[in-house]
mmCIF file of the N, C-alpha and C atoms, coordinates in Angstrom:
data_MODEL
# 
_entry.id   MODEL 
# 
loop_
_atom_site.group_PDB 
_atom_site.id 
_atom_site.type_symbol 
_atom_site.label_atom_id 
_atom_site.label_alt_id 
_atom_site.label_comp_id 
_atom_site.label_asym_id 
_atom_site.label_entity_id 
_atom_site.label_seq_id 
_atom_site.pdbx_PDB_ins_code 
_atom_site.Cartn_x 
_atom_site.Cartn_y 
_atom_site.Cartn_z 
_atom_site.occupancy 
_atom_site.B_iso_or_equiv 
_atom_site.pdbx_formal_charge 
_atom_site.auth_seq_id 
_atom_site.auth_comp_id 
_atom_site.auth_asym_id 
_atom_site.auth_atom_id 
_atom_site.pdbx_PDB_model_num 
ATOM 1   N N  . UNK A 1 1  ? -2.885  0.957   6.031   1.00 0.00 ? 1  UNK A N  1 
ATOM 2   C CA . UNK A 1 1  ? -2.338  0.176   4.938   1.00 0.00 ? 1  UNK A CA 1 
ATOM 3   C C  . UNK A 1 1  ? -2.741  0.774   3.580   1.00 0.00 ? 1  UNK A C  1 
ATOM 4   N N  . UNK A 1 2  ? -4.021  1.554   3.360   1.00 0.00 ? 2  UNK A N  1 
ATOM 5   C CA . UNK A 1 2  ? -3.920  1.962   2.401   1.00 0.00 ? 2  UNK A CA 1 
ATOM 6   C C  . UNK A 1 2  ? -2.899  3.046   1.364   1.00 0.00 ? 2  UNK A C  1 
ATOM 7   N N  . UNK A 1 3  ? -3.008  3.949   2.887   1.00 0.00 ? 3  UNK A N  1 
ATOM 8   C CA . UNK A 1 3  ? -1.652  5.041   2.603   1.00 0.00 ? 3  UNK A CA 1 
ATOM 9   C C  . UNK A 1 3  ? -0.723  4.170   1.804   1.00 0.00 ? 3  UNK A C  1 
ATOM 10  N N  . UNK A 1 4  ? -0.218  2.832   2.526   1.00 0.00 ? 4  UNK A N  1 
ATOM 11  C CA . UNK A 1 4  ? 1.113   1.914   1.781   1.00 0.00 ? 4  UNK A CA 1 
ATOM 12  C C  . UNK A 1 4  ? 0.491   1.639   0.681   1.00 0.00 ? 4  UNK A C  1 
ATOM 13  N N  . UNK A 1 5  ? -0.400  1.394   0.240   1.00 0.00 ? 5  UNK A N  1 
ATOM 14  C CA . UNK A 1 5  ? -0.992  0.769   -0.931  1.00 0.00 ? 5  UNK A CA 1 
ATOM 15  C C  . UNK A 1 5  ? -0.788  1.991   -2.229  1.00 0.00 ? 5  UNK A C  1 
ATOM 16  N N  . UNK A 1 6  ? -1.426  3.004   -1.576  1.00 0.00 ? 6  UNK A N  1 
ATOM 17  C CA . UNK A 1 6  ? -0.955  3.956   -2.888  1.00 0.00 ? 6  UNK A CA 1 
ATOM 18  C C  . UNK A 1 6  ? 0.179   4.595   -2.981  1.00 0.00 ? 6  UNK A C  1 
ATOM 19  N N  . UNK A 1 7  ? 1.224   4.507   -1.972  1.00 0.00 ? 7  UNK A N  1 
ATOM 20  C CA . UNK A 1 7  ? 2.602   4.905   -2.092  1.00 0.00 ? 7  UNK A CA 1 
ATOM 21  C C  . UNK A 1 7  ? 3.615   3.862   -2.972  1.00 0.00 ? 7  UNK A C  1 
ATOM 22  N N  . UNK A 1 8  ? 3.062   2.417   -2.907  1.00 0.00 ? 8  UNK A N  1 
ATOM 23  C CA . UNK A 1 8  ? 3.441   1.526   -3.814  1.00 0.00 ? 8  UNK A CA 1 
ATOM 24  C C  . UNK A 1 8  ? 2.965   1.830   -5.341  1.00 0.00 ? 8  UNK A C  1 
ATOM 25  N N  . UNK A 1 9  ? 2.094   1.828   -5.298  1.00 0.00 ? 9  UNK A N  1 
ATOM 26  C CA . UNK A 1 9  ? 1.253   2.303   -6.595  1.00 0.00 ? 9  UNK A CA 1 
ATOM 27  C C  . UNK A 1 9  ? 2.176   3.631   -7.389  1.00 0.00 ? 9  UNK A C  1 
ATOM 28  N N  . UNK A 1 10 ? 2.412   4.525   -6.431  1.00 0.00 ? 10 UNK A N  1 
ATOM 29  C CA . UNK A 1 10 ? 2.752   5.778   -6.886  1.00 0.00 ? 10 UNK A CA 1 
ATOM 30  C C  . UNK A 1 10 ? 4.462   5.712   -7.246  1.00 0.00 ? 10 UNK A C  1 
ATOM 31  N N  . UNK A 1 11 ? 4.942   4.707   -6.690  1.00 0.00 ? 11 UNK A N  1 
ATOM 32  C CA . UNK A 1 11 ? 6.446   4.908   -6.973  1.00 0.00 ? 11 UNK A CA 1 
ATOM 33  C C  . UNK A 1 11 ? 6.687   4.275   -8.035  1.00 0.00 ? 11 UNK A C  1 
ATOM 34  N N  . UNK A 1 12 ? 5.403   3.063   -8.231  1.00 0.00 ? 12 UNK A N  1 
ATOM 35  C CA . UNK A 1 12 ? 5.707   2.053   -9.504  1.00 0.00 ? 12 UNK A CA 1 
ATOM 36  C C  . UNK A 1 12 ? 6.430   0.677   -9.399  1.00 0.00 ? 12 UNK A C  1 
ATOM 37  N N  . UNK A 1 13 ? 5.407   -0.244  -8.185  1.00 0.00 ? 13 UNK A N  1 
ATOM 38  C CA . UNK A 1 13 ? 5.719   -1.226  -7.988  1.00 0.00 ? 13 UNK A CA 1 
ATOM 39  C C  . UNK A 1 13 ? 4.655   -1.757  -8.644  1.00 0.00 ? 13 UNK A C  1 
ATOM 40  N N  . UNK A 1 14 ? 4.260   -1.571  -9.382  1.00 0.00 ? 14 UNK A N  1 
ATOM 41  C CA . UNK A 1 14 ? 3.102   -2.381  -9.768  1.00 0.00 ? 14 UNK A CA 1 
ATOM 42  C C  . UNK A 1 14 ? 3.494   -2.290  -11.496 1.00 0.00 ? 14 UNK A C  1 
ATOM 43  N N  . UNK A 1 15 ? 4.489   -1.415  -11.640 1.00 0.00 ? 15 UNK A N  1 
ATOM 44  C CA . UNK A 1 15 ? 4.854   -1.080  -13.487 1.00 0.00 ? 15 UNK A CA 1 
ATOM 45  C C  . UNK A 1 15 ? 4.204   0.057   -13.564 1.00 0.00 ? 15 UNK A C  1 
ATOM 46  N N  . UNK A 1 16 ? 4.188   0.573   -14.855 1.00 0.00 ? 16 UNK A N  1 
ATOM 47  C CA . UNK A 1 16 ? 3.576   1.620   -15.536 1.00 0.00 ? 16 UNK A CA 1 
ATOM 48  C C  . UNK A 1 16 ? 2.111   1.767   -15.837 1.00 0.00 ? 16 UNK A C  1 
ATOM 49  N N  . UNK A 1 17 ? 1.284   2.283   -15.097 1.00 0.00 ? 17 UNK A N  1 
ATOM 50  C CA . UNK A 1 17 ? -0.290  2.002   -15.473 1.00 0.00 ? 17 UNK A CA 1 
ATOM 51  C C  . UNK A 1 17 ? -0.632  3.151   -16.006 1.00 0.00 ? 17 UNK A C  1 
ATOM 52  N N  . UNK A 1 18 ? -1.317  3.001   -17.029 1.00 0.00 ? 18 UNK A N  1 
ATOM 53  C CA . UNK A 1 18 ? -1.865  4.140   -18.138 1.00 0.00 ? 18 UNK A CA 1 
ATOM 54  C C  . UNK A 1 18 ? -2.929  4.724   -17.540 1.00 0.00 ? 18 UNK A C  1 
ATOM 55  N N  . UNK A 1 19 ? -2.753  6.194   -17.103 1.00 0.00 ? 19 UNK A N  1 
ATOM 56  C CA . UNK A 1 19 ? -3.438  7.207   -16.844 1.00 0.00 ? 19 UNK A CA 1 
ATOM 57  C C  . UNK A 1 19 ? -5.059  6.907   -16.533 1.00 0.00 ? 19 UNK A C  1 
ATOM 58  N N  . UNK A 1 20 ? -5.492  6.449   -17.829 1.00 0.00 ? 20 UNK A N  1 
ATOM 59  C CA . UNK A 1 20 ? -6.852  5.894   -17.506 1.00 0.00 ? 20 UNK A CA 1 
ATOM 60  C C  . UNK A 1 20 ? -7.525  4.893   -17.224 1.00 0.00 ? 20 UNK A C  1 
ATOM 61  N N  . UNK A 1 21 ? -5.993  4.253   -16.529 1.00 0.00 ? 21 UNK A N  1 
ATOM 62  C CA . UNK A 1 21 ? -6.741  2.994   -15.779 1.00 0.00 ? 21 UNK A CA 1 
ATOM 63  C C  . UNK A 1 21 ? -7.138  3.362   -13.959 1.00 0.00 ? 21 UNK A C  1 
ATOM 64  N N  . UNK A 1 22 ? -6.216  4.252   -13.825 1.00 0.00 ? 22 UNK A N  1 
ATOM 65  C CA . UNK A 1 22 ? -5.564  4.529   -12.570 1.00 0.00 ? 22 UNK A CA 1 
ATOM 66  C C  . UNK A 1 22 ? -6.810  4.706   -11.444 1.00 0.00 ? 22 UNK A C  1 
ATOM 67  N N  . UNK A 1 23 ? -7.927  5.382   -12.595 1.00 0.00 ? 23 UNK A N  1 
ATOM 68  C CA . UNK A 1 23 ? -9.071  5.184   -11.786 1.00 0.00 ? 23 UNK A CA 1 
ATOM 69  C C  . UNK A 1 23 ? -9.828  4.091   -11.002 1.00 0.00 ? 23 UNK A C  1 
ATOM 70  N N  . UNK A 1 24 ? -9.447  2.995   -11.663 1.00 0.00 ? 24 UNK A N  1 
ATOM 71  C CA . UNK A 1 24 ? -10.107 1.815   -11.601 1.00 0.00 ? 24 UNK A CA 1 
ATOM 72  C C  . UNK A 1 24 ? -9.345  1.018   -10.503 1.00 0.00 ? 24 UNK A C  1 
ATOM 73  N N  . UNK A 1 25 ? -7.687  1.315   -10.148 1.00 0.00 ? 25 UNK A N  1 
ATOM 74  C CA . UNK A 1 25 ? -7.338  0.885   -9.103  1.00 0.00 ? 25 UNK A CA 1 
ATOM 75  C C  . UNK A 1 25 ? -8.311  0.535   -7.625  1.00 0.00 ? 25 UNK A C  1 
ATOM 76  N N  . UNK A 1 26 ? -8.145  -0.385  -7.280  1.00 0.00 ? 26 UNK A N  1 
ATOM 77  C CA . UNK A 1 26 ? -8.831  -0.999  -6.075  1.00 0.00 ? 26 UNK A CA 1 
ATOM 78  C C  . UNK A 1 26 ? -7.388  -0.901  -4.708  1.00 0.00 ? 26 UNK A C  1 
ATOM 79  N N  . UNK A 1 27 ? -7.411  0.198   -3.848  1.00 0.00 ? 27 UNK A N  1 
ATOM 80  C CA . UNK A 1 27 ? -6.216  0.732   -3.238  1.00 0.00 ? 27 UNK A CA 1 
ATOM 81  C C  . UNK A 1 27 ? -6.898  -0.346  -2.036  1.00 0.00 ? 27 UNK A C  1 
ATOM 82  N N  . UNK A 1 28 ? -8.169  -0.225  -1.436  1.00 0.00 ? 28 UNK A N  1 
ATOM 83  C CA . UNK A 1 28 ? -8.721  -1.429  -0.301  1.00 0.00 ? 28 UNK A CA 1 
ATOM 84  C C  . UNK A 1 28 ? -7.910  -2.677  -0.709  1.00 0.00 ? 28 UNK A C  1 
ATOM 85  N N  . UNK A 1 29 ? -8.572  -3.270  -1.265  1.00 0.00 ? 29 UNK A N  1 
ATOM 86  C CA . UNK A 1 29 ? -7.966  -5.079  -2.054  1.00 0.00 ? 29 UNK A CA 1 
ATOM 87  C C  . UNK A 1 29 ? -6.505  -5.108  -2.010  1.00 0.00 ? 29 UNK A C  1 
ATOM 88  N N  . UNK A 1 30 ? -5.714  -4.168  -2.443  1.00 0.00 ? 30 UNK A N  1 
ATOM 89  C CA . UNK A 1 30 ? -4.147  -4.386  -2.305  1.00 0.00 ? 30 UNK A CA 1 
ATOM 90  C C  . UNK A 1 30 ? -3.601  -3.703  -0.490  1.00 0.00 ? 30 UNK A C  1 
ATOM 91  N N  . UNK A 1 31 ? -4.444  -3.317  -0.342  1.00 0.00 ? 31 UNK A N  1 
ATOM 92  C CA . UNK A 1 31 ? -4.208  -2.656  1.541   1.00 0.00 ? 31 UNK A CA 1 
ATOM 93  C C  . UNK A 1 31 ? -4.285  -3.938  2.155   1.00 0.00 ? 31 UNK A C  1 
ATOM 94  N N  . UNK A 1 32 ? -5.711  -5.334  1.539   1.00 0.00 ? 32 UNK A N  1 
ATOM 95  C CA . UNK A 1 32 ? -5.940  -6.146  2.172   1.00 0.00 ? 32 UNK A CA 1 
ATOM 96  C C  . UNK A 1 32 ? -4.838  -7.074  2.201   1.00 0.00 ? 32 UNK A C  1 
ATOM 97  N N  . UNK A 1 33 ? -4.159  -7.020  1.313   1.00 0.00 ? 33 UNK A N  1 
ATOM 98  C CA . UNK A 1 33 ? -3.027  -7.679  0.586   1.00 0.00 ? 33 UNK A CA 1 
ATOM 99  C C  . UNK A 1 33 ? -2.142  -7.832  1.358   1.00 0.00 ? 33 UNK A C  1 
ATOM 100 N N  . UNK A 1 34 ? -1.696  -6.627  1.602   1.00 0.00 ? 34 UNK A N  1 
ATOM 101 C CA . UNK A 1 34 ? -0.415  -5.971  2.277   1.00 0.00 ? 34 UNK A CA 1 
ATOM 102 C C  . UNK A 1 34 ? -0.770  -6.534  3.839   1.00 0.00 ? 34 UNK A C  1 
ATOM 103 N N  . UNK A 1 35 ? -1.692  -6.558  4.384   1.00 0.00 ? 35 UNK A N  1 
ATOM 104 C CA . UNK A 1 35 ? -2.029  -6.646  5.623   1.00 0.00 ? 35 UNK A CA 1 
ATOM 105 C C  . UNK A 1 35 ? -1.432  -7.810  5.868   1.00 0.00 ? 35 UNK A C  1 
ATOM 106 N N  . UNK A 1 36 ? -1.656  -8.883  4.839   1.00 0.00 ? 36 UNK A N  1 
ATOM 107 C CA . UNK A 1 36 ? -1.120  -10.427 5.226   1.00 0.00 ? 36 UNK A CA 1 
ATOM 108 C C  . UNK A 1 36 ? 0.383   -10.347 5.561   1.00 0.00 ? 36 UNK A C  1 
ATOM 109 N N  . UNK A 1 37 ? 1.459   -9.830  5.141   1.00 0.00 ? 37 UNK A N  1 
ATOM 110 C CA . UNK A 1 37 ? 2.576   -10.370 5.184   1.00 0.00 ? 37 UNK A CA 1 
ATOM 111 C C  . UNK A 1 37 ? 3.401   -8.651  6.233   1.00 0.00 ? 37 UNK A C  1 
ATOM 112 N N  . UNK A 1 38 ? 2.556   -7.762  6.560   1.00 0.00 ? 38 UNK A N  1 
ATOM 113 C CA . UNK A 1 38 ? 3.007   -6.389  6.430   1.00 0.00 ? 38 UNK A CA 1 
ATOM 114 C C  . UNK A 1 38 ? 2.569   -6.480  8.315   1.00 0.00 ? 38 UNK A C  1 
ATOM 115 N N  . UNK A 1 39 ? 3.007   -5.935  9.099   1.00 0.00 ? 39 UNK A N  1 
ATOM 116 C CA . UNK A 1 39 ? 2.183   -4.844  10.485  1.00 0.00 ? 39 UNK A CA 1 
ATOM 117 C C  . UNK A 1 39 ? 2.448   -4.175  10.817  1.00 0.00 ? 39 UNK A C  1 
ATOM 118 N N  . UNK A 1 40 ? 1.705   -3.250  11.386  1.00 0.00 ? 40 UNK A N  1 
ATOM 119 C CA . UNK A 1 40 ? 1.839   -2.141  11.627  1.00 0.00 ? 40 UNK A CA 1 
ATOM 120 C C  . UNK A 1 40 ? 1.475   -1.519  13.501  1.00 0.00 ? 40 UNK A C  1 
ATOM 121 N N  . UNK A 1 41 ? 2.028   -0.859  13.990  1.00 0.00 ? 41 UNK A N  1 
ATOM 122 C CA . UNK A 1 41 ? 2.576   -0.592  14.972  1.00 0.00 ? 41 UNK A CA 1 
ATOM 123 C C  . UNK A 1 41 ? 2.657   1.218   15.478  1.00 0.00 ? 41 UNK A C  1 
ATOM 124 N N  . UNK A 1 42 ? 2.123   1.831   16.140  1.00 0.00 ? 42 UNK A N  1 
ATOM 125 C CA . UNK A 1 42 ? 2.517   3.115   16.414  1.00 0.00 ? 42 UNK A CA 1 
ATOM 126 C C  . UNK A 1 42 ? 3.184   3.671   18.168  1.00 0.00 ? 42 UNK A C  1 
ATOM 127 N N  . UNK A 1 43 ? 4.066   4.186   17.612  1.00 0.00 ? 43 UNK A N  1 
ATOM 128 C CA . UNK A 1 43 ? 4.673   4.533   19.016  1.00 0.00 ? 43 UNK A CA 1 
ATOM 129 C C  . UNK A 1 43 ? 5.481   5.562   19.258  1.00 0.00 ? 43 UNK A C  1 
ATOM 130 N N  . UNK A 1 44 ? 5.026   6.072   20.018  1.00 0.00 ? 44 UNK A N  1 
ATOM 131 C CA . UNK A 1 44 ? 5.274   7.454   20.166  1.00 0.00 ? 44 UNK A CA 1 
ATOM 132 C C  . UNK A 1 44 ? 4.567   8.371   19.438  1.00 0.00 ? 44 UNK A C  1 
ATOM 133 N N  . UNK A 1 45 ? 3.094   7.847   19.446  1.00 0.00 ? 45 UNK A N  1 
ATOM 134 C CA . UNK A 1 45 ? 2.691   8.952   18.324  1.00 0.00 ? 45 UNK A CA 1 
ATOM 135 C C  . UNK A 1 45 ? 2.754   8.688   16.571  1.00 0.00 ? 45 UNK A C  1 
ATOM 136 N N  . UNK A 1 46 ? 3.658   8.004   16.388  1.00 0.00 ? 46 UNK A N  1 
ATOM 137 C CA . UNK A 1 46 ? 4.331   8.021   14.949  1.00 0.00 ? 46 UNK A CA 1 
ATOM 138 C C  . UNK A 1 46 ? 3.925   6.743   14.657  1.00 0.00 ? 46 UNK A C  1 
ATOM 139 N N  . UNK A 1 47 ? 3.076   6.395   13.371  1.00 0.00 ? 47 UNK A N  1 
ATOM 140 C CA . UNK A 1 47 ? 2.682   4.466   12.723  1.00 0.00 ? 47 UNK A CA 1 
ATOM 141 C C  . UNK A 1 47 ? 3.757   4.489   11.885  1.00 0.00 ? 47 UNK A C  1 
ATOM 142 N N  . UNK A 1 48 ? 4.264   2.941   12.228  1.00 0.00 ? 48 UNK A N  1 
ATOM 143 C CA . UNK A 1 48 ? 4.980   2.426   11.534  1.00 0.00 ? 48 UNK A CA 1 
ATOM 144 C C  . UNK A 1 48 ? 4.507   1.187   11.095  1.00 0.00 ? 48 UNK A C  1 
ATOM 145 N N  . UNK A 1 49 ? 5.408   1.005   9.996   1.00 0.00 ? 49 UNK A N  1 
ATOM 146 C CA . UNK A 1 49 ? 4.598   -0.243  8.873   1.00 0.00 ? 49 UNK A CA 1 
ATOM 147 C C  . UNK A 1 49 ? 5.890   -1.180  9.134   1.00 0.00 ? 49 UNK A C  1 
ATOM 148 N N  . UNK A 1 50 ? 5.996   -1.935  8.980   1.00 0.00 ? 50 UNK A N  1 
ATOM 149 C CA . UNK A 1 50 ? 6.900   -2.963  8.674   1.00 0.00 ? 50 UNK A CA 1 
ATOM 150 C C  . UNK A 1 50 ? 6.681   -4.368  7.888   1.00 0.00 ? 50 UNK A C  1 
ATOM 151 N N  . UNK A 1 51 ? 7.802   -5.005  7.137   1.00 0.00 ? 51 UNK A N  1 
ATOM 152 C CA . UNK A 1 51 ? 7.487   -6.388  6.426   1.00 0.00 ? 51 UNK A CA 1 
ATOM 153 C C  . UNK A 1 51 ? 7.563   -7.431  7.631   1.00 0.00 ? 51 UNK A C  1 
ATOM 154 N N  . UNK A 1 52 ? 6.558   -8.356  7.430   1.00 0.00 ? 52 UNK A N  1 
ATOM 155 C CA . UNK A 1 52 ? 6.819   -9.161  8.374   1.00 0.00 ? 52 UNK A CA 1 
ATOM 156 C C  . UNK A 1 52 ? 7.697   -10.797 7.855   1.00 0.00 ? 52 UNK A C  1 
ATOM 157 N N  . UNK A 1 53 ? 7.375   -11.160 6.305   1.00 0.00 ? 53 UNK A N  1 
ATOM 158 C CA . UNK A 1 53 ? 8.044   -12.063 5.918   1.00 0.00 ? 53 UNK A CA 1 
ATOM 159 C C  . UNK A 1 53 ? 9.217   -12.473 5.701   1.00 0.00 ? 53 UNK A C  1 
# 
């Protein structure tokens, strides 16, 4: 979930965050996030994420 966490981050679901905040991102806490409504599943080798809501 984290991978998802900073791929959200990185495309800009979260808006525009100024360079020097980016450090300060907490990628765990929004992975934990994601976990609630999100699961994940691998098969064949390959993880997949899916929405669950």
């Amino acid at each position: 979930m984290r991978k998802l966490a900073e791929q959200f981050v990185d495309e800009g679901l979260f808006g525009d965050i100024p360079e020097p905040l980016q450090f300060y991102i907490d990628y765990d806490a929004i992975a934990r996030d994601l976990e609630m409504d999100h699961a994940h599943i691998v098969i064949a080798g390959i993880p997949l994420i899916y929405r669950c809501a």
